[in-house]
C-alpha positions, 0 to 999 in steps of 0.5 A: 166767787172764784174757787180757789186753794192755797198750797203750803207745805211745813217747811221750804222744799216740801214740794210746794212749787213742783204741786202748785206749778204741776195743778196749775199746768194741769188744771189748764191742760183741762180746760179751765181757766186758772189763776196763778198767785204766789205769796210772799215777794218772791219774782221767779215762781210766778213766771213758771206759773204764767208759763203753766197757765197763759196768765200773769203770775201775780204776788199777794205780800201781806207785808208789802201790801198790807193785809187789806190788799191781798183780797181786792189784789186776789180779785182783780187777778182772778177776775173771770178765771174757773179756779185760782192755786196760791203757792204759799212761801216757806213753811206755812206759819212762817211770816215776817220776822218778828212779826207773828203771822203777818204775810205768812202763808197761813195769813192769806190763806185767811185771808183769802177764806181759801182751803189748804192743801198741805204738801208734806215729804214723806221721804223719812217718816211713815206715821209720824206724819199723822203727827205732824199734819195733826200739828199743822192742822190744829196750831190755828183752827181759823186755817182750814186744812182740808186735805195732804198731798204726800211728796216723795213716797217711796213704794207701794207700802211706804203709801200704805202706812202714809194713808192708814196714819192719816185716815186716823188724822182725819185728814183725807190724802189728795194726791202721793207723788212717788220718789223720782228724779227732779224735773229740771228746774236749775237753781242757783244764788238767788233761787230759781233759774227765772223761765226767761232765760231758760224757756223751752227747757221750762216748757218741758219742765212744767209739762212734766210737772203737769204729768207727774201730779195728773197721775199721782193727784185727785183733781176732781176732789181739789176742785171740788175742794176749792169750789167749797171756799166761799164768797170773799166780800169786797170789791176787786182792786182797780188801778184806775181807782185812787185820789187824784183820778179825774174825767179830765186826767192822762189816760181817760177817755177824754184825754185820749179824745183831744189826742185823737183830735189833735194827731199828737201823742198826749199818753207819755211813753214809759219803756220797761226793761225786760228780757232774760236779764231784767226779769222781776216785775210785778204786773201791777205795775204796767198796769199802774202806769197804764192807768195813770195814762202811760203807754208802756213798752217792754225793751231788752237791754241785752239786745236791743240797741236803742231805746223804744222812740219817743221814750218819756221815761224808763223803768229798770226793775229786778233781774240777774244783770251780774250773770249777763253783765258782760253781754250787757256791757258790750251793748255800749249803744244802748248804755250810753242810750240811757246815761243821756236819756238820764242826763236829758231830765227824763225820769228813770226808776230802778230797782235792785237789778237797774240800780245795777245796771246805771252804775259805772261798772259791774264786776268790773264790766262798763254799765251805763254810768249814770251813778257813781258807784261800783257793784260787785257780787258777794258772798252775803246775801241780803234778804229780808223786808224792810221799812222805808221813808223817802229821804227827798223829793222824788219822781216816785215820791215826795220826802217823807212817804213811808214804804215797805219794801224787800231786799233780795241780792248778792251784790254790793254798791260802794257807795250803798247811798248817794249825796242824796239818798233815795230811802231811809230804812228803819227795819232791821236797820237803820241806815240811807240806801239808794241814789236821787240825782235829778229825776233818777231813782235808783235803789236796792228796794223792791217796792210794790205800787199798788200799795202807794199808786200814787207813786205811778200816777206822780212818775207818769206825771213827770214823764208828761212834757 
C-alpha cells in the first residue's frame, strides 16, 4: 500500500500545480521517497514533478488508458516510494467532454481509493468558501474530500474568515498560502514553458515552490491523510507482460543469452528524440520498447549531429520544434540523417512534434523532408481527445486497431493526411489525419502504449533485421 493524495482544485488555475509541485518538492526535501503523477494527458507538468522529486513524472489518463489502467499504471510507478501526490486537471469534476465523469480528476481519485485535498483561491471570497467547498465535497459522496488548502489569502483576517467559514464546513484547513508574487514559472501557447528548455531557472522555481507551501501546509497532517488511504487491490501493471511475451522472445534472458555467446547485438537499437525541443513522452513507452527487447537511446536533434550508431529505428515524439525550428533547420546534418534512415526502410514513429520535424518545411524553415507537407503555426488551437482506427497496415499497427488518442497544437500540416493516411478519426470529427509511407508513421495523435503494448512489441519487431 503506497499512501497517496490527489490534489484538485474547483477550477484551472486555483493553484493545483504550485500545491502539488511545492508538497512534491517538499515531501522529498524531507526524506521521503515520493511519486509524482498527473491526470489527464498533459506533458509539461510532469517534468516539474520529476524535477521536484528525482522521479519520472508519470500520467494516469482514464480516456487514453481506460479506467481499469490508471491503478496497475499507479502502481508500477509508485512501487517502493513512501508517499504518491496526483495533481488533478482542470476542475475536478471535469472529464472528458460529453462524457460524464470519465478521466476527470474526481474519476481517478476513485479510482485510485485516494483522499483529496482541494486547492481553492480564496482571493475574492470569504464565507462563500464554505459554500463552495460544501458544494465540491458533497456533489459525489464516492469522492473523499478530506481537507482545503486555501490559495492566495490576503491578510491575517482574510484567513480568519477562510477558517471560521470552513470549521462550519467541516472540512479541516491543511495549509493557507498567502497572496505574493508568482514563482517564475513562464507560460506560453501551449502551456508551461517545459523544465527542459528552462532548467536552472525551474530548479529555482520549484525550490520556491517547495518553501512557499513548508511554510504555509500541514505536512504532518497530509501525510497522515494520505497514509489513511487504503489498499488498492490488483497487480501493478508490467510492461513485459501481455500475448505474445515468450522465454524465447527479444529482450528475455535467453535472448540476451545467444547474444552474449555470439558477440553480436541481437537487442535492436531504438533512438528517441530529446532534448528542449522534443520533450513529450510518457515514460512507458521507453519502458515498453525496452521490454519488447530494444536498447533505447535519447538524442537531441538541436544538437547532435548524427544519429546514435547502429540505430535500427526512430521514435520523435511531442515538443515545441516551432519555437526551435530555425536551430533545428540549421542542423542540416542531421536532417538529412533522418530522411535516409527514413528512405533506408528503418521504421520511424512520430508524434505531433516529430510529424513536424519530417515534413519538408516548418514556417518556412528546411526539416528533414521525409513527408510532403508543409506546417505552419496558427491561431487555432486543436485540443481535445479523440477516437482513432488505423486506416493500413503499420509499424505501429495493422489496419483496423482502434486507439484513443489527444491532440494538442497550434500548428497546421497542408496536407493534414497523406496518400495513405495513418489514422481515422471518429470523434468529435470525422476526417484521415497522418501520414504511412513505408515504415514511417507519422501523426498529430498522441497515443499511449500502454494502453495497446502491442504496438511497441510490433515496432520492436520491425526494427529487428
Amino acid at each position: 500500500m503506497v499512501a497517496r493524495l490527489v490534489i484538485a482544485a474547483p477550477s484551472s488555475g486555483s493553484g493545483k500545480t504550485t500545491v502539488a509541485t511545492g508538497l512534491m518538492a517538499a515531501f522529498t526535501a524531507a526524506g521521503l521517497s515520493v511519486s509524482p503523477h498527473k491526470v489527464g494527458p498533459d506533458y509539461i507538468d510532469p517534468g516539474y514533478h520529476a524535477l521536484a522529486t528525482g522521479r519520472p513524472g508519470r500520467n494516469l489518463d482514464a480516456y487514453l488508458c481506460g479506467p481499469d489502467l490508471v491503478a496497475p499504471l499507479f502502481a508500477h510507478g509508485a512501487a517502493g516510494c513512501d508517499i504518491a501526490v496526483v495533481e488533478g486537471v482542470m476542475g475536478m469534476y471535469d472529464g472528458a467532454a460529453g462524457q460524464g465523469e470519465l478521466a476527470s480528476t474526481a474519476h481517478v481519485a476513485k479510482l485510485l481509493r485516494a483522499p483529496v485535498v482541494l486547492v481553492v483561491d480564496a482571493s475574492s471570497q470569504s464565507r462563500s468558501v464554505a459554500a463552495l467547498v460544501h458544494g465540491f465535497a458533497s456533489w459525489d459522496p464516492e469522492v473523499r474530500v478530506a481537507g482545503v488548502i486555501l490559495n492566495k489569502v490576503g491578510s491575517d483576517r482574510h484567513e480568519a474568515l477562510l477558517r471560521e467559514a470552513l470549521d462550519e464546513a467541516g472540512v479541516p484547513v491543511l495549509g493557507v498560502l498567502r497572496r505574493a508574487a508568482q514563482v517564475q514559472t513562464p507560460s506560453r501557447h501551449l502551456g508551461l514553458v517545459p523544465v527542459a528548455e528552462r532548467r536552472g531557472d525551474a530548479v529555482e522555481s520549484v525550490a520556491a515552490l517547495a518553501s512557499r507551501v513548508r511554510e504555509g501546509c500541514d505536512l504532518e497532517g497530509l501525510l497522515a491523510l494520505a497514509r489513511s488511504a487504503p489498499s488498492l487491490p490488483g497487480e501493478a501493471w508490467d510492461p513485459h507482460a501481455g500475448p505474445g511475451t515468450s522465454p524465447a522472445s527479444p529482450g528475455s534472458s535467453l535472448s540476451a543469452g545467444r547474444a552474449e555467446a555470439s558477440g553480436t547485438r541481437e537487442r535492436p537499437l531504438v533512438a528517441v528524440a530529446g532534448g528542449p525541443a522534443f520533450t513529450f513522452s510518457y515514460a512507458e513507452h521507453a519502458e515498453l520498447l525496452g521490454a519488447a527487447g530494444a536498447d533505447v537511446v535519447t538524442f537531441d536533434p538541436l544538437h547532435d549531429e548524427q544519429l546514435p550508431d547502429g540505430t535500427a529505428g526512430l521514435v520523435i515524439g511531442g515538443g515545441f520544434p516551432e519555437v526551435y525550428a530555425p536551430e533545428l533547420s540549421a542542423n542540416e546534418t542531421l536532417r538529412k540523417a533522418v530522411a535516409e534512415l527514413a528512405r533506408s526502410g528503418v521504421p520511424v514513429a512520430a508524434e505531433c512534434a516529430g510529424l513536424l520535424y519530417l515534413s519538408r518545411e516548418l514556417d518556412g524553415k528546411p526539416m528533414c523532408g521525409v513527408l510532403d507537407a508543409g506546417a505552419r503555426m496558427s491561431e487555432r488551437l486543436t485540443l481535445g481527445y479523440r477516437e482513432a482506427v488505423a486506416v493500413s497496415d503499420s509499424v505501429l499497427a495493422p489496419a483496423g486497431t482502434r486507439m484513443r488518442g489527444h491532440e494538442f497544437h497550434r500548428t497546421v500540416m497542408e496536407p493534414g493526411a497523406g496518400p495513405v493516411p495513418a489514422w481515422g478519426l471518429h470523434r468529435p470529427e470525422r476526417r484521415v489525419e497522418g501520414f504511412v509511407q513505408g515504415n514511417v508513421h507519422a501523426s498529430y495523435l498522441h497515443t499511449h502504449w500502454a494502453a495497446e503494448p502491442g504496438v511497441a512489441r510490433r515496432f520492436v519487431e520491425r526494427c529487428t533485421p
